[in-house]
C-alpha positions as CSV (number, residue, x, y, z in Angstrom):
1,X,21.2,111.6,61.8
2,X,24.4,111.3,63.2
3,X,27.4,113.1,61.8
4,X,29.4,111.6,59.2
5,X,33.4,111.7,59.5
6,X,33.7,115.1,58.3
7,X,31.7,116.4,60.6
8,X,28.2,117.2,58.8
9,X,24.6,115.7,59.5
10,X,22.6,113.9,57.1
11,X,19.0,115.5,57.2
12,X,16.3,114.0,56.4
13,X,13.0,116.4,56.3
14,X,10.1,118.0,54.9
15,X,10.7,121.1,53.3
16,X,7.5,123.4,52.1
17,X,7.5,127.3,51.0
18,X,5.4,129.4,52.3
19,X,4.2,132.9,51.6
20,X,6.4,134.7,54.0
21,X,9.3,135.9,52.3
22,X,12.6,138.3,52.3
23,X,12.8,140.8,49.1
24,X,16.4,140.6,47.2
25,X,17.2,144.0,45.4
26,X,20.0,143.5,42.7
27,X,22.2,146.5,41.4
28,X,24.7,145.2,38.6
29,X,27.7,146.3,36.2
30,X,30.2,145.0,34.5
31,X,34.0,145.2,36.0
32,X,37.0,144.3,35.4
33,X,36.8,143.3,38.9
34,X,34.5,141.0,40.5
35,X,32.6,142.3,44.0
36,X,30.0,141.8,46.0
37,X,28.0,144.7,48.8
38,X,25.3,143.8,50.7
39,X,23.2,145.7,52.5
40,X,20.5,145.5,54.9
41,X,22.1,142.2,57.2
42,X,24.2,144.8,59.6
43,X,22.1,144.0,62.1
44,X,22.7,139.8,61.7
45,X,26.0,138.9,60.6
46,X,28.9,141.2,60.0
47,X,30.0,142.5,56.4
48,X,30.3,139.3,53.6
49,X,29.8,136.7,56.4
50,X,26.0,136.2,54.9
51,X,24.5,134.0,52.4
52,X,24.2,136.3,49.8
53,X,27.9,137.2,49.7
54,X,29.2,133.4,49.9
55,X,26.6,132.3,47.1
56,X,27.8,135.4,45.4
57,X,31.7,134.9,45.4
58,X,31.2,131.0,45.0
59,X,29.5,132.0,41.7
60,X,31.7,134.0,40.3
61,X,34.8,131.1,41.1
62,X,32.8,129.0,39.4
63,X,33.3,130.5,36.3
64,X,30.5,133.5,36.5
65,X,31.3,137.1,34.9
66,X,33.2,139.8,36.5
67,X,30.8,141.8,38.1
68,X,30.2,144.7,40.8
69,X,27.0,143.6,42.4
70,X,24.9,145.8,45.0
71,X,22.5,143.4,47.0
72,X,19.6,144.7,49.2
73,X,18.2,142.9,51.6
74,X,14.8,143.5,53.0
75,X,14.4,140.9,55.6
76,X,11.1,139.7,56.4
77,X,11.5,136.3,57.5
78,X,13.2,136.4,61.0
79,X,16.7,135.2,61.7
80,X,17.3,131.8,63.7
81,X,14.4,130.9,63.5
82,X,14.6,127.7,61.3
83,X,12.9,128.4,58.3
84,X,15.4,128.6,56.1
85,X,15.4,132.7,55.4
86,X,19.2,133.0,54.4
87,X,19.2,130.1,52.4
88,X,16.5,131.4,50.1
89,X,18.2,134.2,50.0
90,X,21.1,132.9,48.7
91,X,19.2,130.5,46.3
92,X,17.2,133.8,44.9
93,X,20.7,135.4,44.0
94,X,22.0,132.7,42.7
95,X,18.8,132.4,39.8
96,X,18.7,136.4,39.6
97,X,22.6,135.5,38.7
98,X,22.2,132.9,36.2
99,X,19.0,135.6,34.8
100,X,21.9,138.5,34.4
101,X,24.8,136.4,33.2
102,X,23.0,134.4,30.1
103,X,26.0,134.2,28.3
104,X,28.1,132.7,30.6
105,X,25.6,130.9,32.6
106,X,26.7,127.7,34.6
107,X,24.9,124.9,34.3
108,X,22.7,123.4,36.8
109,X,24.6,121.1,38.4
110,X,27.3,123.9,39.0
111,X,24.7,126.0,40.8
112,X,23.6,123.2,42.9
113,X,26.8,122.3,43.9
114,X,27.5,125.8,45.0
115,X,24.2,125.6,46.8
116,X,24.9,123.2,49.1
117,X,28.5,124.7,49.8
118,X,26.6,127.5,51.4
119,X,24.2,125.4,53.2
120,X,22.6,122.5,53.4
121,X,18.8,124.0,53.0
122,X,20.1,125.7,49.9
123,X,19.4,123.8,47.0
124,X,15.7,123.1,47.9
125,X,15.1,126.6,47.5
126,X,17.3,126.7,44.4
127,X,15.3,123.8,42.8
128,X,11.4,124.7,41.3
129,X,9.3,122.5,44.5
130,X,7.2,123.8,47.0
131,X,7.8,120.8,49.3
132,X,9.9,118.1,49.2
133,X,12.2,115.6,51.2
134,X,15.6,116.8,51.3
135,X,18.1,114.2,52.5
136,X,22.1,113.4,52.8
137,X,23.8,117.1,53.2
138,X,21.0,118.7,51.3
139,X,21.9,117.5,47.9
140,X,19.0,114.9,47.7
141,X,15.7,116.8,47.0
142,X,12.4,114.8,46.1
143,X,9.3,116.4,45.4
144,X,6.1,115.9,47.7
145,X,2.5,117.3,47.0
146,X,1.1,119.1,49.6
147,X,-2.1,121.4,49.2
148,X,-2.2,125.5,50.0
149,X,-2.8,125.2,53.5
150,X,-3.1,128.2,56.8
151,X,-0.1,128.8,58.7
152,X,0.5,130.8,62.1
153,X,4.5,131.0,62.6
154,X,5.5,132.1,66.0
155,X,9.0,133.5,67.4
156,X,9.9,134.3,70.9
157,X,11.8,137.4,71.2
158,X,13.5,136.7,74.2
159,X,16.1,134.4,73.0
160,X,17.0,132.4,69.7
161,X,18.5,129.1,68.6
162,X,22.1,129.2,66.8
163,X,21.7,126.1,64.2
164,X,25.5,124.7,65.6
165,X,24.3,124.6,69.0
166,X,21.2,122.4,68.1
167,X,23.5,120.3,66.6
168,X,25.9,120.2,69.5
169,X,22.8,119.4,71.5
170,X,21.5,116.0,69.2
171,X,24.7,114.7,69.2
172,X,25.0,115.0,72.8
173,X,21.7,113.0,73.5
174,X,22.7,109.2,73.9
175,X,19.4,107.2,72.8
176,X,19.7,108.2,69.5
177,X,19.7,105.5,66.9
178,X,21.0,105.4,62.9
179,X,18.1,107.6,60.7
180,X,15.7,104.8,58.7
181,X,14.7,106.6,55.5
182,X,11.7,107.6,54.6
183,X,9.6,106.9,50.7
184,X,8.8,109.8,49.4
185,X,5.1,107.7,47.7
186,X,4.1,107.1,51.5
187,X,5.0,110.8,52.9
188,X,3.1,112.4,49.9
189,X,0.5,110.3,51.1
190,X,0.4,111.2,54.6
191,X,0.6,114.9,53.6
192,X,-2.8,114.3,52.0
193,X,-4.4,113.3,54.7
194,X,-5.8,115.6,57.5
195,X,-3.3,117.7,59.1
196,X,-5.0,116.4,62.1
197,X,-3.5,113.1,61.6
198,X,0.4,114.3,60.9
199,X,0.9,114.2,64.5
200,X,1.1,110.1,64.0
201,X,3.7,110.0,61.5
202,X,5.4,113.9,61.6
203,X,8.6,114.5,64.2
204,X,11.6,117.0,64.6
205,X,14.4,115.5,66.4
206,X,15.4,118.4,67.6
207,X,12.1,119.2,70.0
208,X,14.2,116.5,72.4
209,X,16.8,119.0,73.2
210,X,16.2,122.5,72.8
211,X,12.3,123.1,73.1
212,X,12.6,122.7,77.3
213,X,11.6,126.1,78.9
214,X,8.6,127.8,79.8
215,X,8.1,129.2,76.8
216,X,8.0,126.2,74.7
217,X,5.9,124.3,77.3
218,X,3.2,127.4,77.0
219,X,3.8,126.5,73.0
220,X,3.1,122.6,73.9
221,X,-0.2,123.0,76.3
222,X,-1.4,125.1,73.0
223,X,-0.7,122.4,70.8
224,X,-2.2,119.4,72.5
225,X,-5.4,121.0,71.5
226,X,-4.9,122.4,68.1
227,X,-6.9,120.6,66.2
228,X,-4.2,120.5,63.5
229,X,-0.2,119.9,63.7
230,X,2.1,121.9,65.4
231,X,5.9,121.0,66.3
232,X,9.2,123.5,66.0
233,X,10.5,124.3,62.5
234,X,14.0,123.0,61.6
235,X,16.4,123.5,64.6
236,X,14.1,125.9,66.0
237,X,13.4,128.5,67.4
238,X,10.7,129.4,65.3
239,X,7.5,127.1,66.5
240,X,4.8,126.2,63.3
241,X,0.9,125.6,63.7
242,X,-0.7,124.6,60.8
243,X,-4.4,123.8,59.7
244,X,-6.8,123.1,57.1
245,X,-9.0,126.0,58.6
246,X,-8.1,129.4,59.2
247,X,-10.2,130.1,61.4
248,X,-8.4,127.9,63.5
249,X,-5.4,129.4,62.8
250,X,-6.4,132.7,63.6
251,X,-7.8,131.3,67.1
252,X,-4.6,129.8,68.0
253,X,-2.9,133.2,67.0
254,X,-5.3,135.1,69.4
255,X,-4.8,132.5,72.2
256,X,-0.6,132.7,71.6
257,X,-0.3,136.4,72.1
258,X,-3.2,136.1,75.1
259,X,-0.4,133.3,76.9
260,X,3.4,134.9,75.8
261,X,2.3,138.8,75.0
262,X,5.7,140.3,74.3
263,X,7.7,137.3,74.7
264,X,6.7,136.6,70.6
265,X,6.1,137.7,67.5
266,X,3.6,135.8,65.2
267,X,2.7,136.1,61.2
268,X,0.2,134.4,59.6
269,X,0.9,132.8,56.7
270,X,0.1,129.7,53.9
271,X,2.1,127.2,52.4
272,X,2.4,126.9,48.7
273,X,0.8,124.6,46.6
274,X,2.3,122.0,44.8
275,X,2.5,122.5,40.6
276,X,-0.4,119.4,40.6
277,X,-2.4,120.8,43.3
278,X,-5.2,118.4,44.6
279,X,-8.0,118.6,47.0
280,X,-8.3,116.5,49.9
Protein backbone atom coordinates (compact mmCIF):
# COMPACT_ATOMS: atom_id res chain seq x y z
CA UNK A 1 0.00 0.00 0.00
CA UNK A 2 1.24 3.25 0.05
CA UNK A 3 3.29 4.57 2.90
CA UNK A 4 1.63 6.17 5.71
CA UNK A 5 3.13 9.61 7.15
CA UNK A 6 5.67 8.03 9.09
CA UNK A 7 7.01 6.50 6.52
CA UNK A 8 6.00 2.63 6.82
CA UNK A 9 3.78 0.44 4.29
CA UNK A 10 0.74 -1.25 5.21
CA UNK A 11 1.07 -4.99 3.93
CA UNK A 12 -1.43 -6.81 3.21
CA UNK A 13 -0.44 -10.68 2.47
CA UNK A 14 -0.48 -14.30 2.83
CA UNK A 15 1.90 -15.58 5.15
CA UNK A 16 2.46 -19.63 5.36
CA UNK A 17 5.46 -21.63 7.13
CA UNK A 18 7.12 -24.02 5.54
CA UNK A 19 9.58 -26.75 6.40
CA UNK A 20 12.66 -24.89 5.66
CA UNK A 21 14.06 -23.50 8.65
CA UNK A 22 17.21 -21.71 10.50
CA UNK A 23 18.26 -23.60 13.97
CA UNK A 24 18.61 -20.97 17.12
CA UNK A 25 21.07 -22.30 19.77
CA UNK A 26 20.61 -20.51 23.27
CA UNK A 27 23.41 -20.37 25.95
CA UNK A 28 22.04 -18.46 29.18
CA UNK A 29 23.11 -17.18 32.81
CA UNK A 30 22.15 -14.94 35.04
CA UNK A 31 24.02 -11.41 35.38
CA UNK A 32 23.98 -8.54 36.94
CA UNK A 33 24.37 -7.29 33.61
CA UNK A 34 22.16 -7.75 30.73
CA UNK A 35 24.02 -8.86 27.11
CA UNK A 36 23.47 -10.31 24.13
CA UNK A 37 26.39 -12.38 21.49
CA UNK A 38 25.38 -13.78 18.45
CA UNK A 39 27.09 -15.84 16.34
CA UNK A 40 26.94 -17.29 13.16
CA UNK A 41 25.41 -13.83 11.02
CA UNK A 42 29.21 -12.43 10.34
CA UNK A 43 28.75 -13.16 7.04
CA UNK A 44 25.16 -10.95 6.78
CA UNK A 45 24.95 -8.03 8.93
CA UNK A 46 27.71 -6.72 11.18
CA UNK A 47 27.92 -7.47 15.10
CA UNK A 48 24.11 -6.63 17.04
CA UNK A 49 22.70 -5.19 13.81
CA UNK A 50 20.49 -8.62 13.35
CA UNK A 51 17.23 -9.71 14.44
CA UNK A 52 18.14 -11.73 17.13
CA UNK A 53 20.12 -8.97 19.05
CA UNK A 54 17.22 -6.20 18.50
CA UNK A 55 14.46 -8.76 19.72
CA UNK A 56 16.93 -9.57 22.30
CA UNK A 57 17.74 -6.00 23.87
CA UNK A 58 14.02 -4.95 23.19
CA UNK A 59 13.10 -7.79 25.56
CA UNK A 60 15.07 -7.12 28.17
CA UNK A 61 13.86 -3.06 28.12
CA UNK A 62 10.71 -4.31 28.38
CA UNK A 63 11.04 -5.47 31.58
CA UNK A 64 12.87 -9.09 30.94
CA UNK A 65 15.71 -10.48 33.50
CA UNK A 66 19.24 -9.55 33.45
CA UNK A 67 20.81 -12.03 31.45
CA UNK A 68 24.19 -12.94 29.49
CA UNK A 69 22.77 -14.64 26.42
CA UNK A 70 24.96 -16.67 23.69
CA UNK A 71 22.84 -17.04 20.43
CA UNK A 72 23.90 -19.47 17.53
CA UNK A 73 22.70 -19.15 14.46
CA UNK A 74 22.70 -21.91 11.98
CA UNK A 75 21.26 -20.28 8.91
CA UNK A 76 19.46 -22.34 6.54
CA UNK A 77 16.99 -20.18 5.02
CA UNK A 78 18.85 -17.72 2.69
CA UNK A 79 19.19 -14.07 3.25
CA UNK A 80 17.13 -11.49 1.05
CA UNK A 81 15.34 -13.64 -0.16
CA UNK A 82 11.82 -12.69 1.13
CA UNK A 83 10.82 -15.39 3.19
CA UNK A 84 10.99 -13.97 6.26
CA UNK A 85 14.29 -15.95 7.80
CA UNK A 86 15.37 -13.16 10.27
CA UNK A 87 12.10 -12.51 11.41
CA UNK A 88 11.58 -16.09 12.61
CA UNK A 89 14.55 -15.84 14.02
CA UNK A 90 13.87 -13.21 16.13
CA UNK A 91 10.28 -14.49 16.90
CA UNK A 92 12.00 -18.00 17.99
CA UNK A 93 14.20 -16.04 20.66
CA UNK A 94 11.75 -14.18 21.69
CA UNK A 95 9.39 -17.60 22.86
CA UNK A 96 12.82 -19.44 23.83
CA UNK A 97 12.87 -16.09 26.10
CA UNK A 98 9.66 -15.99 27.59
CA UNK A 99 10.43 -20.29 28.09
CA UNK A 100 13.76 -19.23 30.30
CA UNK A 101 12.43 -16.16 32.05
CA UNK A 102 8.96 -17.80 33.61
CA UNK A 103 9.08 -15.70 36.39
CA UNK A 104 9.27 -12.64 34.96
CA UNK A 105 7.63 -13.33 31.81
CA UNK A 106 5.90 -10.48 29.74
CA UNK A 107 2.73 -10.86 28.69
CA UNK A 108 1.64 -11.37 25.23
CA UNK A 109 0.80 -8.25 24.10
CA UNK A 110 4.34 -6.92 25.31
CA UNK A 111 6.02 -9.53 23.08
CA UNK A 112 3.97 -8.60 20.21
CA UNK A 113 4.56 -5.24 20.39
CA UNK A 114 8.28 -5.82 20.56
CA UNK A 115 7.74 -7.97 17.52
CA UNK A 116 6.66 -5.68 15.23
CA UNK A 117 9.40 -3.10 16.51
CA UNK A 118 11.79 -5.40 14.89
CA UNK A 119 9.84 -6.00 11.82
CA UNK A 120 6.90 -5.99 10.36
CA UNK A 121 6.87 -10.02 9.37
CA UNK A 122 7.67 -10.61 13.05
CA UNK A 123 4.67 -11.24 14.96
CA UNK A 124 3.23 -13.86 12.42
CA UNK A 125 5.99 -15.93 13.24
CA UNK A 126 5.64 -15.07 16.90
CA UNK A 127 1.91 -15.97 16.92
CA UNK A 128 0.91 -20.17 16.75
CA UNK A 129 -0.57 -20.02 12.62
CA UNK A 130 0.89 -21.62 9.84
CA UNK A 131 -0.76 -19.18 7.39
CA UNK A 132 -2.43 -16.17 7.76
CA UNK A 133 -3.20 -12.56 6.42
CA UNK A 134 -1.11 -10.17 8.03
CA UNK A 135 -2.09 -6.55 7.41
CA UNK A 136 -1.43 -2.72 8.75
CA UNK A 137 2.54 -2.76 9.85
CA UNK A 138 2.28 -6.38 10.70
CA UNK A 139 0.32 -6.17 13.85
CA UNK A 140 -2.98 -7.54 12.23
CA UNK A 141 -2.61 -11.42 11.86
CA UNK A 142 -5.67 -13.58 10.82
CA UNK A 143 -5.58 -17.08 10.47
CA UNK A 144 -6.22 -18.96 7.03
CA UNK A 145 -6.32 -22.80 6.41
CA UNK A 146 -4.26 -24.06 3.94
CA UNK A 147 -3.41 -27.84 3.39
CA UNK A 148 0.46 -29.46 3.55
CA UNK A 149 1.25 -28.76 0.21
CA UNK A 150 5.05 -29.38 -2.17
CA UNK A 151 7.14 -26.53 -2.49
CA UNK A 152 10.32 -25.81 -4.81
CA UNK A 153 11.98 -22.32 -3.54
CA UNK A 154 14.45 -20.99 -5.88
CA UNK A 155 17.33 -18.18 -5.37
CA UNK A 156 19.59 -16.68 -7.83
CA UNK A 157 23.02 -16.32 -6.68
CA UNK A 158 24.09 -13.69 -8.70
CA UNK A 159 22.48 -10.82 -7.10
CA UNK A 160 19.78 -10.21 -4.20
CA UNK A 161 16.96 -7.80 -3.32
CA UNK A 162 17.49 -5.31 -0.28
CA UNK A 163 13.68 -5.14 1.22
CA UNK A 164 14.18 -0.83 1.27
CA UNK A 165 14.94 -0.85 -2.28
CA UNK A 166 11.75 -2.80 -3.24
CA UNK A 167 10.02 -0.41 -1.38
CA UNK A 168 11.79 2.54 -2.96
CA UNK A 169 10.82 0.90 -6.22
CA UNK A 170 6.67 0.52 -5.49
CA UNK A 171 6.53 3.81 -4.35
CA UNK A 172 8.18 5.05 -7.38
CA UNK A 173 5.65 3.31 -9.82
CA UNK A 174 2.74 5.90 -10.57
CA UNK A 175 -0.43 3.61 -11.43
CA UNK A 176 -0.72 2.47 -8.17
CA UNK A 177 -3.98 2.85 -6.44
CA UNK A 178 -5.13 2.84 -2.41
CA UNK A 179 -4.90 -1.27 -1.20
CA UNK A 180 -8.90 -2.69 -1.05
CA UNK A 181 -8.77 -5.24 1.77
CA UNK A 182 -9.18 -8.55 1.51
CA UNK A 183 -11.84 -11.22 3.88
CA UNK A 184 -10.03 -13.54 5.31
CA UNK A 185 -13.64 -16.21 4.82
CA UNK A 186 -13.10 -15.74 0.88
CA UNK A 187 -9.06 -16.10 0.87
CA UNK A 188 -9.32 -19.32 3.06
CA UNK A 189 -11.63 -20.31 0.48
CA UNK A 190 -9.51 -19.70 -2.48
CA UNK A 191 -6.61 -21.46 -0.70
CA UNK A 192 -8.79 -24.51 -0.82
CA UNK A 193 -9.20 -24.70 -4.10
CA UNK A 194 -6.64 -25.98 -6.65
CA UNK A 195 -3.36 -24.30 -6.59
CA UNK A 196 -3.98 -24.31 -10.27
CA UNK A 197 -6.54 -21.73 -9.87
CA UNK A 198 -4.54 -19.11 -7.37
CA UNK A 199 -3.19 -17.64 -10.32
CA UNK A 200 -6.89 -15.82 -10.70
CA UNK A 201 -7.02 -14.34 -7.43
CA UNK A 202 -3.06 -14.51 -5.98
CA UNK A 203 -0.60 -11.28 -6.78
CA UNK A 204 2.69 -9.66 -5.36
CA UNK A 205 2.93 -6.12 -6.09
CA UNK A 206 6.25 -6.19 -6.09
CA UNK A 207 6.78 -8.57 -9.39
CA UNK A 208 5.90 -4.88 -11.26
CA UNK A 209 9.19 -3.50 -10.27
CA UNK A 210 11.95 -5.73 -9.44
CA UNK A 211 11.32 -9.17 -11.19
CA UNK A 212 12.63 -7.50 -14.90
CA UNK A 213 15.91 -9.31 -16.00
CA UNK A 214 16.71 -12.35 -17.70
CA UNK A 215 16.73 -14.31 -14.92
CA UNK A 216 13.28 -13.68 -13.81
CA UNK A 217 11.95 -13.91 -17.31
CA UNK A 218 13.70 -17.59 -17.54
CA UNK A 219 11.59 -17.94 -13.97
CA UNK A 220 8.29 -16.54 -15.89
CA UNK A 221 8.53 -18.85 -19.30
CA UNK A 222 8.70 -21.72 -16.43
CA UNK A 223 5.86 -20.62 -14.83
CA UNK A 224 3.37 -20.10 -17.56
CA UNK A 225 3.37 -23.74 -17.72
CA UNK A 226 3.52 -25.04 -14.20
CA UNK A 227 0.59 -26.50 -13.74
CA UNK A 228 0.38 -24.91 -10.28
CA UNK A 229 1.19 -21.27 -8.86
CA UNK A 230 4.27 -19.60 -9.03
CA UNK A 231 5.08 -15.73 -8.37
CA UNK A 232 8.14 -14.05 -6.22
CA UNK A 233 7.99 -14.42 -2.33
CA UNK A 234 7.57 -11.16 -0.37
CA UNK A 235 9.95 -8.41 -1.87
CA UNK A 236 11.79 -10.95 -3.63
CA UNK A 237 14.40 -12.24 -4.59
CA UNK A 238 13.51 -15.60 -3.66
CA UNK A 239 10.97 -16.99 -6.61
CA UNK A 240 8.17 -19.84 -5.09
CA UNK A 241 6.56 -22.72 -7.18
CA UNK A 242 4.05 -24.56 -5.54
CA UNK A 243 1.82 -27.72 -6.30
CA UNK A 244 -0.47 -30.23 -5.10
CA UNK A 245 1.92 -32.90 -6.74
CA UNK A 246 5.42 -33.40 -6.19
CA UNK A 247 6.14 -34.82 -8.81
CA UNK A 248 5.53 -31.73 -10.44
CA UNK A 249 7.56 -30.05 -8.17
CA UNK A 250 10.43 -32.10 -8.65
CA UNK A 251 9.96 -31.64 -12.59
CA UNK A 252 10.05 -27.96 -12.40
CA UNK A 253 13.21 -28.25 -10.05
CA UNK A 254 14.94 -30.43 -12.82
CA UNK A 255 13.86 -28.02 -15.54
CA UNK A 256 15.17 -24.72 -13.28
CA UNK A 257 18.65 -25.93 -12.76
CA UNK A 258 18.59 -27.31 -16.71
CA UNK A 259 17.71 -23.26 -17.70
CA UNK A 260 19.88 -21.02 -14.77
CA UNK A 261 22.68 -23.91 -13.70
CA UNK A 262 24.78 -21.87 -11.36
CA UNK A 263 22.94 -18.75 -11.52
CA UNK A 264 20.55 -20.47 -8.48
CA UNK A 265 20.11 -22.40 -5.71
CA UNK A 266 16.88 -24.41 -5.18
CA UNK A 267 15.40 -26.54 -1.99
CA UNK A 268 12.51 -28.32 -1.97
CA UNK A 269 10.26 -28.01 0.57
CA UNK A 270 6.28 -28.15 2.02
CA UNK A 271 4.21 -25.83 3.60
CA UNK A 272 2.64 -26.58 6.98
CA UNK A 273 -0.60 -27.51 7.63
CA UNK A 274 -3.09 -25.70 9.27
CA UNK A 275 -4.07 -27.00 13.15
CA UNK A 276 -7.71 -28.10 11.34
CA UNK A 277 -6.11 -29.61 8.35
CA UNK A 278 -8.71 -30.57 5.55
CA UNK A 279 -8.52 -32.31 2.27
CA UNK A 280 -9.35 -30.85 -0.87
Amino acid sequence: GLPYPDGYHPIQSIFALVSLHDLIEVRWKKSSKFSVLVEGLDAYCMDGNDTLSQAARLWHAAGGSSLQLDVQCHKHIPVKAGLGGGSSDAATLLTILGEIDKKQSLDDDVLFSIAQEVGSDVPFFLSSHHCALVTGKGENVIPLDLPKLPVLLVMPTCFDVSTAFAYRALDDMSDRDEMQLLDEQELSWKLKRPTSEWKRWFFNDFQSCVGHNSYYETLYRLSSVHSGYAGLSGSGACWFFISEDQAEVFAVERKVKAELQDQVRCWTASTLASQNEFYI
